[in-house]
C-alpha positions as CSV (number, residue, x, y, z in Angstrom):
1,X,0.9,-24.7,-12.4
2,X,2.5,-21.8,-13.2
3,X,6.3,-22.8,-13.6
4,X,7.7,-19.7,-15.8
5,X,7.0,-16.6,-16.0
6,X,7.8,-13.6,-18.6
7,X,8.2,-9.9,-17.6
8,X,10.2,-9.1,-20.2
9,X,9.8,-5.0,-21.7
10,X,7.6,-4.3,-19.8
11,X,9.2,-0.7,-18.4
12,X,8.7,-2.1,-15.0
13,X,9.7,-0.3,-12.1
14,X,8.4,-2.4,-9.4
15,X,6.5,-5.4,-9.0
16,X,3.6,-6.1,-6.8
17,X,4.3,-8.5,-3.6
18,X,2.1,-10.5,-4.3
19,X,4.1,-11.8,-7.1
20,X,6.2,-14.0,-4.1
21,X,2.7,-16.0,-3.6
22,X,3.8,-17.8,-6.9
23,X,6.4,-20.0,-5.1
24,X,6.1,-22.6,-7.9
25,X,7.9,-20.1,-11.0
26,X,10.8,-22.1,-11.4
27,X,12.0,-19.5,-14.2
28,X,11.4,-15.9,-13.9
29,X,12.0,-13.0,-17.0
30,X,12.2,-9.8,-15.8
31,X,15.1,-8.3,-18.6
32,X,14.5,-4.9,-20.2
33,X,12.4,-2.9,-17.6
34,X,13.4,-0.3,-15.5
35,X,14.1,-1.8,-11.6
36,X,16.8,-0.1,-9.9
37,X,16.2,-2.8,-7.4
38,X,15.6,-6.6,-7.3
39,X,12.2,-6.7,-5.9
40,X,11.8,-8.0,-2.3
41,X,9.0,-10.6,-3.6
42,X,11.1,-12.7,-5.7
43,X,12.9,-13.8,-2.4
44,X,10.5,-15.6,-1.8
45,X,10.4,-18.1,-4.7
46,X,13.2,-20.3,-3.3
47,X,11.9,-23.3,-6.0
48,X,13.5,-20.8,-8.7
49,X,16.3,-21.7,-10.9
50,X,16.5,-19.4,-13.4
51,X,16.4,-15.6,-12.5
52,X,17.2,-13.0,-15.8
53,X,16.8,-9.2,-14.4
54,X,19.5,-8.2,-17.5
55,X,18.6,-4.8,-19.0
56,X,17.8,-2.7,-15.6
57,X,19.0,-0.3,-13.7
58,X,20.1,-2.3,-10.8
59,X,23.2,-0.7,-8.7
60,X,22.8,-3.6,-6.0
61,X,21.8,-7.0,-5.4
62,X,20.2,-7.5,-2.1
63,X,22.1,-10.4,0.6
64,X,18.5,-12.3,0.4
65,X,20.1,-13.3,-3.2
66,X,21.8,-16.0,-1.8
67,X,19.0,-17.4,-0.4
68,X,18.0,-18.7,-3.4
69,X,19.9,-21.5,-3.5
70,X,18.0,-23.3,-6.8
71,X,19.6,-21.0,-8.8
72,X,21.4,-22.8,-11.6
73,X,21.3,-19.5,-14.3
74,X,21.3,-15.7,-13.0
75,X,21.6,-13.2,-15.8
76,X,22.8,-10.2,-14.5
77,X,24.2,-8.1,-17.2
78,X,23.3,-4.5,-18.9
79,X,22.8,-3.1,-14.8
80,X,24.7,-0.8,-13.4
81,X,26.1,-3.2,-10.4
82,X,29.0,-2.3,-8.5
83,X,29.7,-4.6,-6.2
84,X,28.4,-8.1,-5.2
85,X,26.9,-9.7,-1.8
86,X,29.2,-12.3,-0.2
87,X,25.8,-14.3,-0.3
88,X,26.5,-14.7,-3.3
89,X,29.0,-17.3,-2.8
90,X,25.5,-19.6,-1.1
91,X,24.6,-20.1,-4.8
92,X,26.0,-23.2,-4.9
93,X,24.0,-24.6,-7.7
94,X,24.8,-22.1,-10.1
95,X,26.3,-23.5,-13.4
96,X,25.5,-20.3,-15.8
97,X,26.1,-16.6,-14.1
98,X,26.5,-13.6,-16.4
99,X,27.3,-10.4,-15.0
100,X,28.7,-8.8,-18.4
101,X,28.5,-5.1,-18.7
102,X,28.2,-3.9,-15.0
103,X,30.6,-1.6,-13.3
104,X,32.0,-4.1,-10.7
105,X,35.5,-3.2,-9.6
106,X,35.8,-6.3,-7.9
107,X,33.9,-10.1,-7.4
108,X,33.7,-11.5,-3.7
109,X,36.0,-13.9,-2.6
110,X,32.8,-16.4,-2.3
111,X,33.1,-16.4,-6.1
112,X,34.9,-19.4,-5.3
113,X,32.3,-21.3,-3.3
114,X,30.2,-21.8,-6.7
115,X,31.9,-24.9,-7.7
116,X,29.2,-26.1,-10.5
117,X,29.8,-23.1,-12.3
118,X,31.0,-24.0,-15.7
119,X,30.2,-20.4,-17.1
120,X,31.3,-17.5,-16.3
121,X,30.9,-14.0,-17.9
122,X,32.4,-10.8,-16.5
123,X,33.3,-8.9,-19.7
124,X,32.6,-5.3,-20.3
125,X,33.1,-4.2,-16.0
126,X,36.0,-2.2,-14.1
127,X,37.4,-5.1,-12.6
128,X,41.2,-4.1,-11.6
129,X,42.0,-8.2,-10.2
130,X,40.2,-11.5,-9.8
131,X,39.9,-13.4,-6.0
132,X,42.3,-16.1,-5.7
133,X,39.6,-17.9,-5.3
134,X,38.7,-17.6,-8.6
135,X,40.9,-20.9,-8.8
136,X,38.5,-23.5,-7.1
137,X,35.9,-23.2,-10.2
138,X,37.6,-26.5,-11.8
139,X,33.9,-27.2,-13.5
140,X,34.3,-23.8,-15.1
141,X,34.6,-24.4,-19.4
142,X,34.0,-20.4,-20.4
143,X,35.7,-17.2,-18.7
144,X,34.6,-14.2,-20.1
145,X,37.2,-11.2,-19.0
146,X,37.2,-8.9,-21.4
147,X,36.8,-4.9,-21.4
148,X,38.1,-5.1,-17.5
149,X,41.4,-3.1,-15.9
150,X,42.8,-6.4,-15.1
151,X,46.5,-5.5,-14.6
152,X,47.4,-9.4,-14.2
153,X,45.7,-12.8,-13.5
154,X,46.2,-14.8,-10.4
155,X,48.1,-17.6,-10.4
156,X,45.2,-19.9,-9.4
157,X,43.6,-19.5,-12.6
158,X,46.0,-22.7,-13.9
159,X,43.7,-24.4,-11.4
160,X,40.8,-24.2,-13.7
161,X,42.0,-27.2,-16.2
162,X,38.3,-27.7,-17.9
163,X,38.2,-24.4,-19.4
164,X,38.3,-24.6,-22.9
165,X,37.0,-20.9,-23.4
166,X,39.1,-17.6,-21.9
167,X,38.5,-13.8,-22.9
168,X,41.3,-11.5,-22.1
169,X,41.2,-9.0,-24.8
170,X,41.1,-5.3,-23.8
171,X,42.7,-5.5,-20.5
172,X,46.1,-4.2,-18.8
173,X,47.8,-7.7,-19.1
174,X,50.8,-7.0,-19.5
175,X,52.4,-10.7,-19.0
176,X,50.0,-14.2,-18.1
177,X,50.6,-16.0,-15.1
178,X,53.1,-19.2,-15.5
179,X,49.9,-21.7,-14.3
180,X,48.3,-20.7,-17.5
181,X,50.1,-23.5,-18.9
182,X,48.4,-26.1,-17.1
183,X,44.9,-25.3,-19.2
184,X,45.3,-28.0,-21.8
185,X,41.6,-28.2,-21.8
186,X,41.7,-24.4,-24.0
187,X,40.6,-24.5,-27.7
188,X,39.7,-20.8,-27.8
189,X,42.1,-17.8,-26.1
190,X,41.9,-14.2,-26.9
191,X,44.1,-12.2,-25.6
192,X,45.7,-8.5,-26.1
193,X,47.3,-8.2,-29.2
C-alpha cells in the first residue's frame, strides 16, 4: 500500500485526478511546485493526515479543505494566501498548522474550533488582529506572530496557559494585554525591543 507520497520540485502545475483514486496516502508532499490552486483530487483522500503544499503559488484554499478532517499537520507557508475558509475551523484534528509567509490580513474565527492544535505559526503575513477566539487553543505550546501589523493582542490570549513559545517581534505592539500574565507555562518570548 501506498501510504506517502512525494511531489516535492517537481514545477507542478496541476495534478492529474486520478491521483484522488489513491485514498490510502495518509501523507502527501506536494512543496516547491508551481499550483496556484490545491488540486480538486486531493479532496478526496479523506484517510490523509499530513498535507505540505508550502512553496506554491496558492492565493486560496478551497472550503472542501475542511473536509479532511484526518489532518493532524497542514503546511501552508511560502503561498501567496489571503484569506482562509471558515472550514477550516472542521479540522479538528489538527495539532501542527503553519501558514508562515502568506499575505493573510486576518485568520477565521473557526481558528478557534482547532483545539488539538499545539502549534501554531503565522509569522511573516499582514495580519492587523487575532480572533478572540484565538483564546480556546489551551493545547497550543508555540505561537509564531511575527513580521504581522498586529496593533495589539486580544485579551484571550492569557487563556492559552500551555504555551511555552510566543513570537511577537516586528509588530505594532505597542503595550501586551494584562492576561499575558497568566502564561506561566512561557520559557521563550520575543517581543519588540
Amino acid at each position: 500500500d501506498l501510504s506517502d507520497l512525494d511531489l516535492n520540485d517537481l514545477a507542478l502545475r496541476a495534478l492529474q485526478p486520478a491521483i484522488g483514486n489513491l485514498r490510502e496516502v495518509t501523507s502527501l508532499a506536494l512543496c516547491g511546485n508551481q499550483l496556484t490552486a490545491v488540486p480538486g483530487a486531493i479532496g478526496s483522500l479523506t484517510a490523509l493526515t499530513d498535507l505540505q503544499v508550502s512553496g506554491n503559488q496558492l492565493r486560496t484554499l478551497p472550503e472542501w479543505i475542511g473536509d479532511l478532517t484526518a489532518l493532524t499537520t497542514l503546511g501552508l507557508s511560502d503561498n501567496q494566501l489571503s484569506s482562509l475558509p471558515e472550514s477550516m475551523g472542521n479540522l479538528t484534528a489538527l495539532t501542527h498548522l503553519d501558514m508562515s509567509d502568506n499575505l493573510l490580513t486576518s485568520l477565521p474565527d473557526s481558528i478557534g474550533n482547532l483545539t488539538a492544535l499545539t502549534t501554531l505559526w503565522v509569522t511573516g503575513n499582514k495580519l492587523t488582529a487575532l480572533p478572540e477566539s484565538i483564546g480556546a487553543l489551551t493545547a497550543l505550546t508555540k505561537l509564531g506572530l511575527r513580521d504581522n501589523q498586529l496593533s495589539s493582542l486580544p485579551e484571550s490570549i492569557g487563556k492559552l496557559t500551555a504555551l511555552t513559545t510566543l513570537g511577537v517581534l516586528s509588530n505594532r505592539l505597542s503595550s501586551l494585554p494584562e492576561s499575558i500574565g497568566n502564561l506561566t507555562a512561557l520559557t521563550t518570548l520575543w517581543l519588540p525591543g
